[in-house]
VOGU-3710 file (C-alpha; in Angstrom, 3 decimals, decimal comma):
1> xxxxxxxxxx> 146,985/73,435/145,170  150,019/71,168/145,634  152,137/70,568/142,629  151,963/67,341/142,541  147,763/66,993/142,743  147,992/70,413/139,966  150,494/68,046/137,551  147,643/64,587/138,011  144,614/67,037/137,469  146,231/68,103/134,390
11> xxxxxxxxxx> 147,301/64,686/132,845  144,348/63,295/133,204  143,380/64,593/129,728  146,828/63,624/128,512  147,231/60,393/125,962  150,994/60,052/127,295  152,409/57,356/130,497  154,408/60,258/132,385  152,731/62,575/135,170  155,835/64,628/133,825
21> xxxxxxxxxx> 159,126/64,213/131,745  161,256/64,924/134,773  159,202/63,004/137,326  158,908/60,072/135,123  162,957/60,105/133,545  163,752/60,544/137,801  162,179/56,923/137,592  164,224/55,458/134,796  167,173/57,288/136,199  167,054/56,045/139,658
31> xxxxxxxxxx> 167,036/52,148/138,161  170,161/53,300/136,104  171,395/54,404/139,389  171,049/51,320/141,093  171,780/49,139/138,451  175,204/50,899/137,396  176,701/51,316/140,933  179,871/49,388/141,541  179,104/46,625/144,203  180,697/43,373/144,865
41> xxxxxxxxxx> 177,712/41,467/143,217  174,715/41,983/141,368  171,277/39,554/142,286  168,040/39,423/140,535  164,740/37,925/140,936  162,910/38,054/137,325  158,962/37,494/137,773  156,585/36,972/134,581  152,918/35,149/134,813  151,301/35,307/131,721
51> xxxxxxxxxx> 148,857/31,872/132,353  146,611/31,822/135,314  143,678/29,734/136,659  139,928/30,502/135,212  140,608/34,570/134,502  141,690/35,583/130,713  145,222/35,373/130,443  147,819/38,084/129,813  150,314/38,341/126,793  153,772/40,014/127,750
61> xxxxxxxxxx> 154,892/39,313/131,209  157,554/36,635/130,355  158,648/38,879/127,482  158,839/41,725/130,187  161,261/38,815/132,141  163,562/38,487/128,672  163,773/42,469/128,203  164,854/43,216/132,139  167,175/39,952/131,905  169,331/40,641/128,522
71> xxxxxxxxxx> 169,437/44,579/129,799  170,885/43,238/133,618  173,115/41,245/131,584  174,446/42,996/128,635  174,012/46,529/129,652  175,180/46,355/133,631  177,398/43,557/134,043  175,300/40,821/135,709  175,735/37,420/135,878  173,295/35,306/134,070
81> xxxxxxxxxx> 174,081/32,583/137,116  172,485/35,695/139,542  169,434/36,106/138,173  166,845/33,843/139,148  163,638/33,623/136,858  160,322/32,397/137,864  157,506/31,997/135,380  154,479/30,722/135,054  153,121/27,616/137,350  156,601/28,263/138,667
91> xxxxxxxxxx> 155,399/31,585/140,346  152,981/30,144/143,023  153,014/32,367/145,779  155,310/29,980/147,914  157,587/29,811/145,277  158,215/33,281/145,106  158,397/34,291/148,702  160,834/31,212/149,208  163,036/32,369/146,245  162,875/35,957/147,538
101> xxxxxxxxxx> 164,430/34,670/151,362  166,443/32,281/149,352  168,334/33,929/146,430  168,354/37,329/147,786  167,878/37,300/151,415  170,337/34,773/152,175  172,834/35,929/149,429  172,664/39,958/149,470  175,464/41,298/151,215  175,881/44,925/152,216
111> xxxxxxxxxx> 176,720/46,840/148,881  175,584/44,279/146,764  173,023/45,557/144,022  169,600/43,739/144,324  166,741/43,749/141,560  163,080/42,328/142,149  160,857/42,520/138,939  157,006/41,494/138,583  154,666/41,324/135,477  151,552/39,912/136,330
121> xxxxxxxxxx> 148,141/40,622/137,631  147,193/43,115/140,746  144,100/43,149/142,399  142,644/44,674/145,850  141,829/42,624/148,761  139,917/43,494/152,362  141,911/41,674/155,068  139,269/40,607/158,386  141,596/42,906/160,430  140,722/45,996/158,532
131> xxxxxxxxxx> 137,657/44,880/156,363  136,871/48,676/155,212  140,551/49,067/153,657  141,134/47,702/150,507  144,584/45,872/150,562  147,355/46,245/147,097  148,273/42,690/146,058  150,226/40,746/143,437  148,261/38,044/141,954  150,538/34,724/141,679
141> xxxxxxxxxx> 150,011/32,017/139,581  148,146/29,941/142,029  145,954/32,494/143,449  143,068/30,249/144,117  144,525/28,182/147,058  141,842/25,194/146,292  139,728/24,465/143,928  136,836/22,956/146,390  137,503/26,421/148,078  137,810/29,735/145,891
151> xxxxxxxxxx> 136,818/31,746/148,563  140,776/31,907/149,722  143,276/33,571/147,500  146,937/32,820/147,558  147,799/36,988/146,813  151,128/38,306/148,340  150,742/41,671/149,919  152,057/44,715/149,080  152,752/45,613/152,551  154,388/41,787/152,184
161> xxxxxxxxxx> 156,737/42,677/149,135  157,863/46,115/150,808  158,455/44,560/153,852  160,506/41,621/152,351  162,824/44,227/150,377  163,591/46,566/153,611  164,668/43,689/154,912  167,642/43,344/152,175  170,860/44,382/154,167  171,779/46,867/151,289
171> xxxxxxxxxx> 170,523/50,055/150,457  170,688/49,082/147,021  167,751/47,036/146,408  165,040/48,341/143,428  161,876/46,702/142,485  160,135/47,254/138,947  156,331/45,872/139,717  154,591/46,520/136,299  151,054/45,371/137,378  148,537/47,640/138,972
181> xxxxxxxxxx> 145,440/47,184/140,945  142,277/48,960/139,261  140,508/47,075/137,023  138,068/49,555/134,946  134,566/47,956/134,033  135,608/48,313/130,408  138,899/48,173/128,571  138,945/49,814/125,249  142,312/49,173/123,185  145,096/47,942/125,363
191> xxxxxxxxxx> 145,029/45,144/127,890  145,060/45,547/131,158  146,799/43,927/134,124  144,252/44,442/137,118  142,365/41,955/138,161  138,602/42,750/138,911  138,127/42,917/142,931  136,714/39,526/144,156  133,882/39,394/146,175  133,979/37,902/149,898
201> xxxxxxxxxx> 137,179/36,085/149,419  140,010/35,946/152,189  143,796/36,551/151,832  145,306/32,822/152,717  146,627/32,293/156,362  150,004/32,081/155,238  150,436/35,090/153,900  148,731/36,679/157,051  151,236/34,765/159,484  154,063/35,825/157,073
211> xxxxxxxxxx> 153,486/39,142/156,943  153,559/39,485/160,890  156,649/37,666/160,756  157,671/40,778/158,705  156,225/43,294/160,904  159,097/41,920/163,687  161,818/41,704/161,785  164,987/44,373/161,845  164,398/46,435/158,376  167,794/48,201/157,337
221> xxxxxxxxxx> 166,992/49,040/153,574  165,031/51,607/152,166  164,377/50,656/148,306  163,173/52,059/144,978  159,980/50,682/144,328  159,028/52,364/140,787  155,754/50,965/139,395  153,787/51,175/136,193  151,123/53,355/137,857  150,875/56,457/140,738
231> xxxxxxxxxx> 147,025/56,290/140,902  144,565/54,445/141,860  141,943/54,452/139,118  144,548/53,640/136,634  145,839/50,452/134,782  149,026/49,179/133,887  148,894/47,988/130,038  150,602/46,000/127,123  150,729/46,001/124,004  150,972/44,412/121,106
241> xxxxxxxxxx> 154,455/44,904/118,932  156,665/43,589/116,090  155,763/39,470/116,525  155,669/39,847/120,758  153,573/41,533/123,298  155,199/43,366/126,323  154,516/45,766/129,258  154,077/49,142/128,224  156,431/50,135/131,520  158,883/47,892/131,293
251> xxxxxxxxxx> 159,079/47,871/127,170  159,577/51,979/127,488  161,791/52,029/130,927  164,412/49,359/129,492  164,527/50,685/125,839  165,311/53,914/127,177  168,236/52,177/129,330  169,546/50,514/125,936  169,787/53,497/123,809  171,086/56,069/126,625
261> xxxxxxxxxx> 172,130/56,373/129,444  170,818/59,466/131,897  173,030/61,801/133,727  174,981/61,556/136,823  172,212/61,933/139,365  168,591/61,443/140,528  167,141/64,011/139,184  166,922/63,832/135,228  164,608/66,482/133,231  165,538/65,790/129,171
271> xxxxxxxxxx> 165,306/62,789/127,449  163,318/61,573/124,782  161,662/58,698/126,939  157,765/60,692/127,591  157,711/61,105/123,561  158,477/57,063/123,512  155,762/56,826/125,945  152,806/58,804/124,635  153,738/56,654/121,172  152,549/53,833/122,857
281> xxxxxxxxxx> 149,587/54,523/123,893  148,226/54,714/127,583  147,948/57,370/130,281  149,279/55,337/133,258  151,461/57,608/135,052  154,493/55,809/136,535  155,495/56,715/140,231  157,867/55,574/143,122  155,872/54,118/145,477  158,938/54,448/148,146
291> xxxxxxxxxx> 160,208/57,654/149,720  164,280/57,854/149,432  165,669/58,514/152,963  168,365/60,738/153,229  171,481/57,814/153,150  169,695/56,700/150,367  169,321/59,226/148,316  172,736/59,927/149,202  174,340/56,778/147,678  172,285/57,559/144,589
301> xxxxxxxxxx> 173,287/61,256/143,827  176,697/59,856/144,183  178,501/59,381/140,194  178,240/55,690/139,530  180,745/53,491/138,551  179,816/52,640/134,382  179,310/49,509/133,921  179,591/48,647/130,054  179,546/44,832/129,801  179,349/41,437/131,870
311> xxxxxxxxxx> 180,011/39,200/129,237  181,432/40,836/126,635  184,098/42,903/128,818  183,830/46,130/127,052  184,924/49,728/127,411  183,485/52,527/128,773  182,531/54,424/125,968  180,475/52,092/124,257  178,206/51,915/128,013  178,196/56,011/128,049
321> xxxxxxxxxx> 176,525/56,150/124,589  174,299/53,579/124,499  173,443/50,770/121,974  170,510/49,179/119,830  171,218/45,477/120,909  173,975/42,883/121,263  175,506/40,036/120,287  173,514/37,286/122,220  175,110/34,313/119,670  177,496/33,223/117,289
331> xxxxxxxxxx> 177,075/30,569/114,898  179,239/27,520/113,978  180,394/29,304/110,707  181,616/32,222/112,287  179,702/34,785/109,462  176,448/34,840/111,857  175,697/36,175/114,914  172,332/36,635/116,823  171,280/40,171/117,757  168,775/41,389/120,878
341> xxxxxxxxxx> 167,752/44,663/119,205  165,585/45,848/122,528  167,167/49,433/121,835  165,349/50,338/118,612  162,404/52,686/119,204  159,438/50,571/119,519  158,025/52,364/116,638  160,675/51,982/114,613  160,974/48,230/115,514  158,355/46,873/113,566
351> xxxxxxxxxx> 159,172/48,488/110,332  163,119/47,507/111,028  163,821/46,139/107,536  166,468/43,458/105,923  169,842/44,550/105,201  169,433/47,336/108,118  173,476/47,735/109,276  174,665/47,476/113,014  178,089/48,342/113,943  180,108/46,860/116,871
361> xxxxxxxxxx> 182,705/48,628/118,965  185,574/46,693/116,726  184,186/48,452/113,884  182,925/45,225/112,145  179,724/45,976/110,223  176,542/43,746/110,522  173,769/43,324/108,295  170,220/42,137/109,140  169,595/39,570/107,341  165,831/38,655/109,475
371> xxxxxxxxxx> 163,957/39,449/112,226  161,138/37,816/114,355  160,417/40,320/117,744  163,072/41,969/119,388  165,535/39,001/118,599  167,354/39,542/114,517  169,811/37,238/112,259  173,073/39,579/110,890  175,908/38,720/108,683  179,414/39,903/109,297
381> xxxxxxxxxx> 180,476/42,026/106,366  183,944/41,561/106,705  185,046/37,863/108,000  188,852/39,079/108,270  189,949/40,301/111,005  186,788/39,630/113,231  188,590/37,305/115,986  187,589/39,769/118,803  183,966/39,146/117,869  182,224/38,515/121,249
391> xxxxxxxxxx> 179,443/37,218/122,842  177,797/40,347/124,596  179,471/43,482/122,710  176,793/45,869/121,644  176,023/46,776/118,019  174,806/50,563/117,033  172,275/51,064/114,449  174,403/52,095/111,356  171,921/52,229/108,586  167,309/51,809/108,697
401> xxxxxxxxxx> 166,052/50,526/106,017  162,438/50,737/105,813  159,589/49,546/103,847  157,814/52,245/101,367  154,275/51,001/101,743  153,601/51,669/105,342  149,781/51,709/106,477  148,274/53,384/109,272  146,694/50,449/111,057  143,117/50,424/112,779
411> xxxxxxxxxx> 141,818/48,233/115,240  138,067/47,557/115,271  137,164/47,301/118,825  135,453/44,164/120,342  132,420/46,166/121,313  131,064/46,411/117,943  128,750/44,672/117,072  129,439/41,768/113,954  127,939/43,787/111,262  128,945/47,398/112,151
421> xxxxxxxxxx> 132,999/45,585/112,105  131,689/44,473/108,646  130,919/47,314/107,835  133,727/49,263/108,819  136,711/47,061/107,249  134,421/47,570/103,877  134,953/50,713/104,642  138,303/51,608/105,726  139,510/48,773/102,945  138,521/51,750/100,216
431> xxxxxxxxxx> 141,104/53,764/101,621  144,963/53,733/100,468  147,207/52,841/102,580  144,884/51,757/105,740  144,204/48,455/107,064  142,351/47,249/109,914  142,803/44,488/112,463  140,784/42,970/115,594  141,584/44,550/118,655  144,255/42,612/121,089
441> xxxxxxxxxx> 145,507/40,395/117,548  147,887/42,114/115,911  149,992/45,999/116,216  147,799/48,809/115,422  147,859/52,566/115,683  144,647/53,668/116,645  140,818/52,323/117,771  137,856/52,669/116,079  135,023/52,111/118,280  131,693/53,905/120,318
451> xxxxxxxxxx> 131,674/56,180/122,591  131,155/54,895/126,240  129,049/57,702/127,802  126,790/57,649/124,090  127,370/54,480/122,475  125,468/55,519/119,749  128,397/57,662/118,279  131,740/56,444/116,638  135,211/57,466/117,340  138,812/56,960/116,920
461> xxxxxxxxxx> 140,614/56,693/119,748  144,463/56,172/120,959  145,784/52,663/122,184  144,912/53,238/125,694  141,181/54,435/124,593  141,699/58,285/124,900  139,313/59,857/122,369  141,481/61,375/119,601  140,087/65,206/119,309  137,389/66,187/116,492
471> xxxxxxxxxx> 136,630/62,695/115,698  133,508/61,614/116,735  130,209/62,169/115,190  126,664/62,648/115,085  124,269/59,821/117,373  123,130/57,951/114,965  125,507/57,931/112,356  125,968/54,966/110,106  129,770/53,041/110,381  130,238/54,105/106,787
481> xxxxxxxxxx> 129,540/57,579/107,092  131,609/57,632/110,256  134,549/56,023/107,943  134,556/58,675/105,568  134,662/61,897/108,111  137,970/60,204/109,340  139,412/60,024/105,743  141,489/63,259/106,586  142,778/62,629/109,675  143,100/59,239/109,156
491> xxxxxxxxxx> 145,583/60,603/106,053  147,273/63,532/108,880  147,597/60,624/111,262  149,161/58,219/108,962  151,951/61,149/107,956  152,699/61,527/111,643  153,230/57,947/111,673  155,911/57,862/109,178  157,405/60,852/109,871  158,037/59,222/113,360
501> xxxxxxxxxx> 159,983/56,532/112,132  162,861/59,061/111,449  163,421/59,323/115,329  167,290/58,695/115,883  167,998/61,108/118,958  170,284/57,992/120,370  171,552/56,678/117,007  172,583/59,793/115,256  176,289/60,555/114,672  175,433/63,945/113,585
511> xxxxxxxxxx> 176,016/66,302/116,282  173,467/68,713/116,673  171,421/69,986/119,604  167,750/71,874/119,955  165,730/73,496/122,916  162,677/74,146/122,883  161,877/77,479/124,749  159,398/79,562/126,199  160,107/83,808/125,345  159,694/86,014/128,126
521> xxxxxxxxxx> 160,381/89,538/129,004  163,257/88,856/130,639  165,016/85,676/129,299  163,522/82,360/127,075  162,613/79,406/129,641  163,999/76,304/129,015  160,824/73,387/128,388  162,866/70,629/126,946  165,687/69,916/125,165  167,308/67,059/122,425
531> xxxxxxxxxx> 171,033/66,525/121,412  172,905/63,842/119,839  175,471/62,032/122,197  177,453/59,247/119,320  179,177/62,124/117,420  181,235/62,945/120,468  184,733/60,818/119,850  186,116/61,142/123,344  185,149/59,730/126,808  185,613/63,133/128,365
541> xxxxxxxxxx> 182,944/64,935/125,539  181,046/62,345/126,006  180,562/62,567/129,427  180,157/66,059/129,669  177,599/66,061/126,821  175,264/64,134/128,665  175,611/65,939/131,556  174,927/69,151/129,953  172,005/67,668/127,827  169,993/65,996/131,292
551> xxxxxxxxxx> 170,796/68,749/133,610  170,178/72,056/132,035  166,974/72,551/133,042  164,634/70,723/135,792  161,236/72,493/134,074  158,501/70,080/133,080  157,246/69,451/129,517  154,147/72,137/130,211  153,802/74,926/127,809  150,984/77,542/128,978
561> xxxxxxxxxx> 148,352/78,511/126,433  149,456/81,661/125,105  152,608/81,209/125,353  155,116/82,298/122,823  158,072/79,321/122,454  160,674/78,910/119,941  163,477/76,509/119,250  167,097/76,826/119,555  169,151/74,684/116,808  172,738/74,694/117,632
571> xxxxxxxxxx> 174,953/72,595/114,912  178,115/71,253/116,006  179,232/69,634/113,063  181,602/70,314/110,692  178,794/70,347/108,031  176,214/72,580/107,133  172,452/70,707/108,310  169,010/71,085/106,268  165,884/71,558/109,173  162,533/70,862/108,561
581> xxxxxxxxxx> 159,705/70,743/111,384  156,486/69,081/111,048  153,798/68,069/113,937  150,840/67,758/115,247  148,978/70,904/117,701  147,108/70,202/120,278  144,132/69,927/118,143  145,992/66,801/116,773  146,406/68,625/113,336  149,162/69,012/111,334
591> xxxxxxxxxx> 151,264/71,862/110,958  155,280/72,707/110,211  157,330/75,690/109,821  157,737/77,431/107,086  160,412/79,684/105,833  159,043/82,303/103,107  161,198/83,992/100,546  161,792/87,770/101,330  160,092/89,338/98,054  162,916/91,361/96,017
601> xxxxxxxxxx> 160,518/93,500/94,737  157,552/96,111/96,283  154,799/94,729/94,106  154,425/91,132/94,999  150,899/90,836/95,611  150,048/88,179/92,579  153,330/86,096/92,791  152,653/82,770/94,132  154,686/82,647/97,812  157,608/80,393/97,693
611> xxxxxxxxxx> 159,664/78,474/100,156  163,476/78,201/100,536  165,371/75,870/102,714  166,369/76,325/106,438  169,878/75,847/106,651  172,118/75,865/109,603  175,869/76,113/108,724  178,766/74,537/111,143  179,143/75,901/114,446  175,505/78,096/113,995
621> xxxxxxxxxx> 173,226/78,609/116,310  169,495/79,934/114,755  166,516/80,324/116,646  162,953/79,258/114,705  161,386/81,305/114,254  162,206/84,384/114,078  161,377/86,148/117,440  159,748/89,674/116,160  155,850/90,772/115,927  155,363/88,982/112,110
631> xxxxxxxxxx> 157,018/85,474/113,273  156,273/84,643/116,747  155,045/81,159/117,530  151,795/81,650/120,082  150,429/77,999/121,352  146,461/78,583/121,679  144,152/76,086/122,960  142,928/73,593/123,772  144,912/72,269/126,900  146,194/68,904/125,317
641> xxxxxxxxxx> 148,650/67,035/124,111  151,495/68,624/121,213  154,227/67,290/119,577  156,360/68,102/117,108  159,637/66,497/115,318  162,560/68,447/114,148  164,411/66,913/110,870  167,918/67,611/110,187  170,026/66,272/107,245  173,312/66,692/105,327
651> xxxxxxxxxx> 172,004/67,324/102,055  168,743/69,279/100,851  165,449/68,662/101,318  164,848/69,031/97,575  161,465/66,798/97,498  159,661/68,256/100,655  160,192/71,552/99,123  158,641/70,478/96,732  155,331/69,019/98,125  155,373/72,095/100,262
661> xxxxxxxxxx> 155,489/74,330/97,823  152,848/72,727/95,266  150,025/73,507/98,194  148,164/76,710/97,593  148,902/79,440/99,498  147,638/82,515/100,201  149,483/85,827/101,106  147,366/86,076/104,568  148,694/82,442/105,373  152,653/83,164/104,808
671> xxxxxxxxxx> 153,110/82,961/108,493  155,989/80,608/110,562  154,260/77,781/111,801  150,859/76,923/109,764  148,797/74,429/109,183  150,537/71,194/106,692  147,559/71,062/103,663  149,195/67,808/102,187  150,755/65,898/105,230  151,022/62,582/103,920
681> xxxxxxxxxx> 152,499/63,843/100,552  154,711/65,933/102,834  155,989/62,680/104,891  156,373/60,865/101,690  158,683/63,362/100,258  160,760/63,893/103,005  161,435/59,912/103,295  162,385/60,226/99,514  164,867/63,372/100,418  166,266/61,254/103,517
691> xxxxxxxxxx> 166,748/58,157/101,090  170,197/57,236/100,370  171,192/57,346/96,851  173,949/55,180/96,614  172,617/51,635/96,476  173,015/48,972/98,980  173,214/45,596/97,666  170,563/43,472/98,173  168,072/46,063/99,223  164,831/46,047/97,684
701> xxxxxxxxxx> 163,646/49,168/95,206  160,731/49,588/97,514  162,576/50,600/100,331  164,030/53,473/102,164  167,594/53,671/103,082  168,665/56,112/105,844  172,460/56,551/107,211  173,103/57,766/110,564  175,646/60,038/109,404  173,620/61,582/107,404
711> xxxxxxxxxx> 170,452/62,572/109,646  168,966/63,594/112,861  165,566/63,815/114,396  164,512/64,842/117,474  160,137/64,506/118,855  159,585/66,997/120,740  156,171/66,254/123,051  154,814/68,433/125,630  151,639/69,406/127,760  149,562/72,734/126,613
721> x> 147,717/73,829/129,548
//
């Protein structure tokens, strides 16, 4: 079996966007290729329909448009004068072809950089040259030529678009087309943007006699087409976020750009982008639709040229390490700026609290002061000495504050019927600290709804309607009863949730690194690894920390059942770290590592087992856990979907201790890595030990304060097979 149909086969039954972390970071490093490439001038043609005629319409494509233009702008240097932007009505199918010939075609010099972006519908079409091949298209915004005659769609081709950007005369053209062409009969959870294949309709003449046009024409580029789906059963989704709606692909591709930037060539293998991924929900499995030719791939293994600002003019350091935002405004009285924060974790995003701190490269401090999507007020802290402030510099998350009362939210899906969705928010509503919502209305974590191959049974289910394991029931069962079996995991899943929020892999100034590994007879395999890049001072560390972190290992995030992995914790700080690990198995229950006290003396058998604290001190390296017969860490079935999240700090994790150590134990269950009896307590705690204690004015009691010099944590997600 080829690789590549062996990696598909086994993702199917994955809740995560990649076919692999290396095949889907090659995608998000190739754009960073082509986007950070020195070139005499940088074009783009930004595409968003969100409004058609007589189909339902879609939510996040002009928010898809804002996200790719403030990341061309303030992240690679373009000019807000090149990027053309067509949206809504103003995306008929004419419009677009003519502003693709006239902005790019006629513009694009050899060298230039060249981006082409659409959010929008797909659908298939059968052309009357080939009626028993089903044709790729983009739906535009006029896509029913005339209304007297719906029987003629105004789609552009595929073939058309592919043709239109070989024709660029620069190999450094790159199309993002989140859309895809599958529609399934049923959607549960996340929207979809496929439209449902039309019956007996015809592809307008135009298109036809433009495409042939095509067909004649001298083609000189090769491009990188990377799209929001590889397959053809499966559909490109968005979701719902922090007061906006945006493409899955595009959301988790240019977040990833923001916070950091991947290595020096093609090929990319560790990152934290997959674990972004499977957090939001879908299985669509990104690809690059477009084979690289040999020059091509040439000019793209080549070391690019940083580019750190357009705008803003700034350094090069600042572009190496990445950034939460930047400075989009400044107000009249000088003390207020506006922030694009379209680097913060999406998770983390919607919790991102008032009086959260940003710094900028002049060392100014900002404070969030509100917050409505992915756009944020700040206040300077210090008004002296802040003449350099700039339109266009980026800020770097400083200090999260987050709320205490976080709920795990459920949405009720549509294909209930009106009383069993009564029924169930009665339900749910006697839980603590869960709420439920309407599918498609508002953020949410998880589903609640039937089963399509026996609606007659409940389940919960992930955003992009893969059936979380051991949670469905007996046929038959009443929405109540169904509530109540998911009071436990509903409890595990909500402590994932928050323990999540800690992620900080591109924000940390602590500098630490972990692999995760696979033991063998001979030497431990490589599966992923994490590392902090901000605590590294100098351009030179800098560089060659993220060159070490993407290219030690080309492996894919696959762990074989029965194998025996461990991590690696290296801290290179000049302080000693506190680790805790917590996660979910691939049975999507929780579990952590503990570390047992050695008993001091030979009869032990009725003292209650205690834990002490892992603790790693400057320049260590320790390997968890301990790799003899009693401690080894074995990964048994089922073949699904693990992840787990390592938690570093400065000081101890007093609290968590704790929590951990008020569970009952028994002697036969003081092994490594064991299953978490109180999660949520467990999650609460370790918020509480990550909590600053110094106050910050103006923060409210019933929040959590974390500093970036103070913590790390890394999510580690990967395949068991």
């Amino acid at each position: 079996m080829e690789r590549r149909t062996f990696l598909q086969r086994i993702c199917s039954i994955l809740a995560v966007l990649g076919v692999t972390e290396a095949e889907w970071l090659s995608l998000g490093n190739r754009y960073y290729q082509a986007l950070a490439q020195p070139s005499p001038r940088k074009l783009a043609l930004l595409i968003g329909i969100n409004q058609y005629q007589k189909i339902p319409a879609l939510s996040g494509c002009l928010t898809d448009v804002e996200l790719q233009r403030e990341l061309l702008i303030h992240r690679f240097g373009f000019q807000g004068s090149d990027i053309l932007t067509l949206t809504e009505e103003e995306a008929s199918r004419e419009f677009i072809e003519a502003a693709f010939l006239d902005h790019l075609g006629k513009q694009a010099k050899p060298d230039d950089v060249v981006v082409f972006h659409f959010s929008g519908y797909g659908s298939c079409v059968k052309l009357e040259t080939s009626p028993d091949t089903k044709q790729n298209a983009l739906v535009s915004a006029n896509f029913i030529q005339n209304s007297q005659d719906e029987k003629i769609v105004n789609y552009i081709l595929e073939e058309t678009l592919l043709l239109l950007l070989r024709s660029l005369p620069t190999e450094r053209v790159t199309a993002v087309l989140d859309t895809s062409y599958y529609a399934p009969s049923t959607v549960l959870g996340l929207k979809s943007r496929a439209l449902q294949e039309l019956v007996d309709v015809k592809l307008a003449p135009e298109e036809l006699d433009f495409l042939q046009q095509l067909k004649t024409q001298k083609l000189p580029s090769t491009p990188i087409v990377l799209a929001a789906t590889s397959e053809p059963k499966q559909s490109a989704r968005e979701g719902i976020f922090a007061g906006f709606s945006a493409g899955l692909f595009t959301y988790a591709l240019t977040q990833y750009l923001w916070e950091f930037t991947p290595a020096n060539t093609i090929q990319v293998s560790l990152s934290h982008v997959e674990n972004s991924l499977s957090k939001l929900g879908s299985k669509q499995q990104p690809g690059d639709l477009e084979n690289l030719s040999p020059k091509r791939r040439e000019v793209l293994n080549s070391p690019p040229s940083l580019v750190g600002k357009g705008a803003g003019g700034l350094g090069l350091p600042d572009s190496i390490i990445g950034a939460e935002g930047a400075v989009t405004a400044i107000e009249e009285d000088g003390k207020t700026v506006q922030l694009w924060l379209a680097g913060l974790p999406p998770q983390v995003l919607l919790y991102y609290g008032v009086n959260s701190r940003f710094t900028l490269a002049t060392t100014e401090q900002l404070i969030l002061r509100s917050r409505t999507g992915l756009t944020a007020k700040a206040q300077i802290s210090q008004i002296e000495g802040t003449n350099s402030l700039q339109i266009g510099q980026l800020v770097q998350e400083a200090v999260r504050v987050l709320p205490r009362n976080i709920n795990l939210t459920i949405a009720l899906d549509t294909g209930l019927e009106r009383i069993e969705r009564v029924d169930a928010t009665s339900a749910f509503a006697a839980f603590p600290h869960i709420s439920t919502v309407v599918v498609g209305e508002k953020p949410a974590d998880y589903v609640f709804g039937k089963l399509q191959e026996i609606p007659s049974r409940y389940g919960l289910f992930s955003l992009g309607g893969e059936l979380i394991p051991n949670t469905t029931g007996e046929v038959g069962e009443a929405v109540k009863l169904a509530a109540q079996r998911l009071a436990p995991k509903l409890s595990t899943l909500l402590a994932a949730k928050l323990w999540r929020l800690t992620e900080n892999q591109g924000s940390s100034r602590l500098a630490l690194k972990a692999t995760l590994e696979i033991i063998s007879n001979i030497s431990p395999r490589v599966v992923m690894q994490r590392e902090t890049v901000r605590a590294f001072k100098t351009e030179t560390l800098i560089q060659k920390s993220v060159q070490t972190r993407l290219t030690v290992s080309l492996t894919t995030p696959i762990v074989p059942i029965g194998s025996r992995i461990q991590y690696r914790v290296e801290n290179q700080s000049d302080r000693p770290v506190y680790l805790i690990v917590l996660g979910l198995n691939n049975n999507h229950t929780a579990i952590a590592l503990y570390s047992w006290e050695t008993p001091q003396e030979p009869n032990t058998e009725d003292i209650k087992p205690l834990l002490k604290e892992v603790v790693i001190a400057p320049s260590e390296t320790l390997t968890l856990p301990q790799t003899n017969g009693a401690s080894e860490w074995v990964i048994s079935g089922p073949a699904f979907f693990s992840e787990q999240q390592l938690i570093f700090s400065t000081t101890p994790f007093s609290a968590t201790l704790t929590a951990l150590n008020a569970a009952k134990y028994s002697s036969a269950e003081q092994r490594p890595i064991a299953p978490l009896l109180n999660p949520l307590d467990i999650a609460q705690a370790l918020l509480q030990d990550l909590h600053l204690k110094t106050e910050i004015n103006g923060t409210a009691t019933d929040s959590y304060i974390l500093d970036v010099n103070n913590w790390a944590s890394f999510s580690f997600s990967f395949q068991v097979v």
